[in-house]
C-alpha positions as CSV (number, residue, x, y, z in Angstrom):
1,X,60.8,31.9,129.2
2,X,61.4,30.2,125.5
3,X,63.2,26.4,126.9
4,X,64.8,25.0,123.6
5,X,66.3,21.8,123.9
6,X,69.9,22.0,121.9
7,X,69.7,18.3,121.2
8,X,66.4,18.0,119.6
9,X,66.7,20.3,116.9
10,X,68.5,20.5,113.6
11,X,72.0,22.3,113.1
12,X,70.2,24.6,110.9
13,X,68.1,25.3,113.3
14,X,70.9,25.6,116.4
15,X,72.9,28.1,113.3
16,X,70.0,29.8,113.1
17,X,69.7,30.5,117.0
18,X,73.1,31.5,117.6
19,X,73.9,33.5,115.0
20,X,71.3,35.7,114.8
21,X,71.5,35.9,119.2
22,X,75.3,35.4,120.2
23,X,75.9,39.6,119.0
24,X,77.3,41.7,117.1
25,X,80.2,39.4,115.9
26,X,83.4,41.3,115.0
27,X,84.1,40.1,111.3
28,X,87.6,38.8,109.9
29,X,88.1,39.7,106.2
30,X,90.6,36.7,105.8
31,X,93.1,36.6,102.7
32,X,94.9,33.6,101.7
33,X,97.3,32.7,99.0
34,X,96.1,29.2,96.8
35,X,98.5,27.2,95.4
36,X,97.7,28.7,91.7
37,X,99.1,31.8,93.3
38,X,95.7,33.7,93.2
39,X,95.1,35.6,96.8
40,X,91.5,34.9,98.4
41,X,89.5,36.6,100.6
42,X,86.3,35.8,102.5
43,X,84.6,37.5,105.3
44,X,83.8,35.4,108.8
45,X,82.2,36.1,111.1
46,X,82.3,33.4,113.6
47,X,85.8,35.2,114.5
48,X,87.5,36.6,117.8
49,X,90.8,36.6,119.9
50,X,91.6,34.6,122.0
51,X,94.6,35.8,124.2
52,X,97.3,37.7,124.2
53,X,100.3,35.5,125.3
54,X,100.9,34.1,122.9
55,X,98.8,36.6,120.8
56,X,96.0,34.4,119.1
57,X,93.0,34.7,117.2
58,X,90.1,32.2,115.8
59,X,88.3,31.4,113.4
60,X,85.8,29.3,112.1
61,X,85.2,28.1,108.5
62,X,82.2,25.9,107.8
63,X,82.5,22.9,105.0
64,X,80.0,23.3,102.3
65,X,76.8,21.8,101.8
66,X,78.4,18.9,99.5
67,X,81.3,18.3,102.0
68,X,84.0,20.2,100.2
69,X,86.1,23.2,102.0
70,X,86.1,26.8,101.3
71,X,88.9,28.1,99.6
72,X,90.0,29.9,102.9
73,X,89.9,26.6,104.8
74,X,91.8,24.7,102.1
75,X,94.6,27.5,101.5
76,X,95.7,27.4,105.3
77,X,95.3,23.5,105.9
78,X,97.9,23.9,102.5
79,X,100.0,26.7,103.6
80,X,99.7,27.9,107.5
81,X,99.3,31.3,106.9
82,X,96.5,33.8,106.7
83,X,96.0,37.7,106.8
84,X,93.2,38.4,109.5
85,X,91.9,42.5,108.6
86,X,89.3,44.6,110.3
87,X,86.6,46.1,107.9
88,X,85.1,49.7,108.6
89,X,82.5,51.6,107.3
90,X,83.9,52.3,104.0
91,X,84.9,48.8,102.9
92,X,81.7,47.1,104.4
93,X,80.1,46.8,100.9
94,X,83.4,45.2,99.5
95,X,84.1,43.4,102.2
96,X,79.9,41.5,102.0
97,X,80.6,41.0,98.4
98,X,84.2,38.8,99.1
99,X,81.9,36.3,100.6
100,X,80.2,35.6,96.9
101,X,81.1,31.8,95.9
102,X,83.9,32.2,93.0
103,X,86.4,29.8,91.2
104,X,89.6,29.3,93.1
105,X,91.3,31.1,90.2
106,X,89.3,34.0,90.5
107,X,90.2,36.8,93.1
108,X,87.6,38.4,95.1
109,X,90.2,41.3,95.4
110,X,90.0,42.2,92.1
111,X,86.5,41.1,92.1
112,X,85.3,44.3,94.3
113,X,88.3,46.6,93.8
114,X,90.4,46.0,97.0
115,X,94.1,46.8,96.8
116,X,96.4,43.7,97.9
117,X,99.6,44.8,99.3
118,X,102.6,42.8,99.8
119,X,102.8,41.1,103.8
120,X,105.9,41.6,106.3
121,X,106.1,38.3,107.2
122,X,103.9,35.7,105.4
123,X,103.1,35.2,101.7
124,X,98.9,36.2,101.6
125,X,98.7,39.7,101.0
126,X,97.0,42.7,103.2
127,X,94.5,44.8,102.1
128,X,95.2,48.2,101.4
129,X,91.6,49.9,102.3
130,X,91.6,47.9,105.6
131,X,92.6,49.8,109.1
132,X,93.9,47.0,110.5
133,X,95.7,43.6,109.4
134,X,97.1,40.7,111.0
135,X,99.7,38.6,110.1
136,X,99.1,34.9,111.2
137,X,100.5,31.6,111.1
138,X,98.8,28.6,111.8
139,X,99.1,27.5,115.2
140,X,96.3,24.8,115.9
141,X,93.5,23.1,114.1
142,X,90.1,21.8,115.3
143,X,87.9,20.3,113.4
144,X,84.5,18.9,113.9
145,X,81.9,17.0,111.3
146,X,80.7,20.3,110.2
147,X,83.8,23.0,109.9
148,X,87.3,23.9,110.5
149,X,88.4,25.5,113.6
150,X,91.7,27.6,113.5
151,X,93.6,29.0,115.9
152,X,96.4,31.6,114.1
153,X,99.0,33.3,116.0
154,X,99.6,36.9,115.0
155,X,103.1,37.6,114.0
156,X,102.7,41.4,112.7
157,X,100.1,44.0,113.2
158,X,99.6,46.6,110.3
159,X,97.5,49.6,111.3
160,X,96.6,52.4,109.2
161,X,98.1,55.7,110.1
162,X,97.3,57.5,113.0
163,X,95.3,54.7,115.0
164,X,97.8,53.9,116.9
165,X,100.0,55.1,119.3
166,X,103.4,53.1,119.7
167,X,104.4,55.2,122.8
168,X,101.1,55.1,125.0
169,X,99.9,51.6,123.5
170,X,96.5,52.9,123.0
171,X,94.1,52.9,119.7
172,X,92.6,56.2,118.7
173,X,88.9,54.9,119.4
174,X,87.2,57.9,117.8
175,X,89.0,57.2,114.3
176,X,88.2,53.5,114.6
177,X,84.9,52.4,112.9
178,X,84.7,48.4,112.8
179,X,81.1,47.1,111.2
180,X,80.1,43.9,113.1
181,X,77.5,41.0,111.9
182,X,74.5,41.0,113.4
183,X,73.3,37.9,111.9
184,X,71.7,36.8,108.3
185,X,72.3,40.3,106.0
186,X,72.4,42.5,109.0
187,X,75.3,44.4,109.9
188,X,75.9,46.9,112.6
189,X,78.1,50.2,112.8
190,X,80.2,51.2,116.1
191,X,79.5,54.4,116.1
192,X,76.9,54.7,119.0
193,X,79.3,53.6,121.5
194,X,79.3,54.7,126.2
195,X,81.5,54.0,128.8
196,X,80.6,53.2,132.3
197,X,82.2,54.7,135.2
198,X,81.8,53.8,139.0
199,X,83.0,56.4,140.5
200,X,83.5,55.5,144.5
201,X,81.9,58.7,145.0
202,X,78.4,58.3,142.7
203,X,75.7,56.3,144.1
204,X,74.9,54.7,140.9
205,X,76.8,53.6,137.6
206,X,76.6,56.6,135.1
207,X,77.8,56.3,131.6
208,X,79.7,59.1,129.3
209,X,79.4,59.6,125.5
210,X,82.6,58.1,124.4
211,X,83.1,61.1,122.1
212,X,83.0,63.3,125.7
213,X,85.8,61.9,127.7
């Protein structure tokens, strides 16, 4: 076995570790609204829920190198608000290329050709090209020497058409196609995907093509 000790090396080092080990990492395309009026969006991928009741989601935003905060991390300290979206296959490309460093009165929407769309309930917009969006205020804020922690609680759920079924609760899995980091440039698809059954009556754990049940 490789023994690292976490407390002898660098936090370069320690980022490098986990990022590239604790994965894939689903990734937040976040949108927020500065107070020049121009909308951001950045992708994250240090990103994930975090329960259900109440319905709340994380994410974490890392100061830059000279100290300063991201765009994203200043606009919800400012405003408490924030559009969390799911990126698939198509918008992977456009989604990588929000995370290029611009001028706060620059839009990476426009930037890459992504469509904002007016919210239900909070002032950032949604992306038209994304399946899925959610609508979050701030609820809590960590911070630590090195980033931002922020807990939002979903308020609205937009999903594109036909994903989801309001009657049986249940996401149409074969339609859904999420990318996830998997650490420096690498991303991965979700398209190679088995469940596992234990049937009482098998000896052994078996799993099915998800594409087959």
């Amino acid at each position: 076995m490789t023994e690292i000790d976490f407390e002898q090396i660098s936090s370069y080092q320690r980022y490098k570790l986990m990022a590239s080990l604790i994965v894939p990492r689903p990734i937040a395309l976040v949108t927020t609204m500065g107070a020049n009026g121009v909308a951001n969006a950045a992708p994250f991928s240090m990103f994930n829920m975090m329960g259900e009741d109440p319905p709340i989601v994380m994410i974490s935003i890392n100061r830059l190198t000279d100290g300063r905060l991201k765009d994203t991390a200043a606009n919800i300290l400012a405003s408490g608000e924030f559009v969390v979206h799911m990126s698939d296959e198509p918008m992977a490309a456009r989604m990588h290329a929000c995370g290029e460093s611009l001028p706060a009165d620059v839009s990476e929407l426009a930037r890459v050709g992504l469509t904002p769309v007016a919210s239900h309930c909070v002032k950032p917009p949604r992306i038209l090209e994304a399946p899925v969006a959610f609508e979050c205020v701030l609820q809590e804020t960590l911070e630590t020497p090195s980033r931002y922690v922020f807990i939002g609680r979903v308020r609205w759920l937009a999903a594109r058409d036909g994903l989801i079924d309001t009657q049986a609760w249940r996401v149409n899995l074969r339609d859904y196609h999420p990318v996830g980091r998997f650490g420096a440039s690498f991303y991965t698809t979700t398209r190679d995907r088995f469940a596992i059954q234990d049937a009482q009556d098998r000896p052994a754990l078996t799993t099915t093509p998800i594409d087959q049940i």
